[in-house]
C-alpha angles and dihedrals in degrees: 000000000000116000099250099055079053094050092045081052091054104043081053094057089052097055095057098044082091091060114107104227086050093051082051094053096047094051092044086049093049094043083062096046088053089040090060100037085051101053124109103222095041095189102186144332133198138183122207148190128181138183117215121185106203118208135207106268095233100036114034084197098079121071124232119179132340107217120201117197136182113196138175133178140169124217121205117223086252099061105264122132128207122190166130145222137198121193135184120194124195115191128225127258085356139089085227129120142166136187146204142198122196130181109193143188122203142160131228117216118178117217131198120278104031106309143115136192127204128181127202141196123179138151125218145174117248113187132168137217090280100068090217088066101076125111136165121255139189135215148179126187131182121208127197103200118187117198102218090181145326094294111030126057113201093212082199092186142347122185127201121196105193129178143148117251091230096063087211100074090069100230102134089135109164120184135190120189145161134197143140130270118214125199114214095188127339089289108036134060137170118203131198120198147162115229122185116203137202138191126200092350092313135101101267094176144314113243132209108215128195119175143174124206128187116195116201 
């Protein structure tokens, strides 16, 4: 992407930190982060960032966005998550871009057999190239894991439901997807999934997703 369109990108970010359901993010997303650094039995804590090509819904062959997202989280020995994302999205054959930050709280619950289910709910901020375009959002996603074996994780589906909170901002952007999660060694993984995506109730585009994660 040239500098300038970068530069545009981040001028733009600037200019929203001032809104107030971004400010709110942010702080709910800090209070977690504090939360986490502050706990006595700190359990476990990973950063991630993952690449995802999304493709034109009805022809696979098109592409659509690239997303880009950094993400970190910190889960409690009791099965609590705490977390945040930030995304940046550049779309194809466009100078066109969009973000979002997310701060989410989930739960992991283990299962018999081998799998494990975990449910999360989060808010977050999406806003586009024109600062005036930025609005708050919710979500909540469940994700069926299967541990084939010591080394490799079956992630069999995982469903997002995503809107606005203001329903006329058309958002409603729900996603299902599966993949496979590989260790590379006990604190380090990479992940490959499909995702399929809709908007206001139609195929929007269907995503390939690789990811690394390092847990510390």
């Amino acid at each position: 992407m040239p500098v300038r369109d970068w530069t545009k990108s981040s001028m733009a970010f600037l200019q929203l930190v001032n809104m107030k359901y971004l400010i709110a993010t942010v702080l709910l997303l800090a209070a977690a982060t504090l939360t986490a650094a502050r706990a006595v039995a700190a359990d476990d804590n990973s950063v991630g960032l993952t690449v995802t090509s999304n493709r034109d819904a009805g022809d696979f062959s098109v592409p659509k966005n690239l997303q880009y997202q950094l993400s970190g989280d910190h889960t409690f020995s009791n099965g609590l998550i705490l977390g945040g994302s930030f995304q940046y999205t550049d779309t194809s054959f466009s100078d066109q871009s969009n973000q979002n930050l997310e701060a989410t709280m989930g739960y992991r619950l283990p299962l018999n057999f081998g799998f494990s289910l975990t449910g999360t709910a989060g808010i977050g901020e999406h806003w586009r190239e024109n600062a005036s375009v930025a609005f708050p959002y919710y979500f909540v996603r469940a994700t069926l894991d299967f541990t084939i074996n010591q080394d490799i994780t079956w992630n069999a589906i995982s469903y997002r439901f995503r809107d606005a909170f203001d329903h006329g901002e058309n958002y409603e952007t729900p996603q299902i997807a599966t993949g496979l999660t590989f260790k590379l060694n006990p604190q380090s993984s990479i992940s490959a999934k499909i995702t399929r995506n809709w908007k206001d109730g139609q195929p929007s585009s269907t995503g390939v997703a690789l990811g690394f994660k390092q847990r510390f």
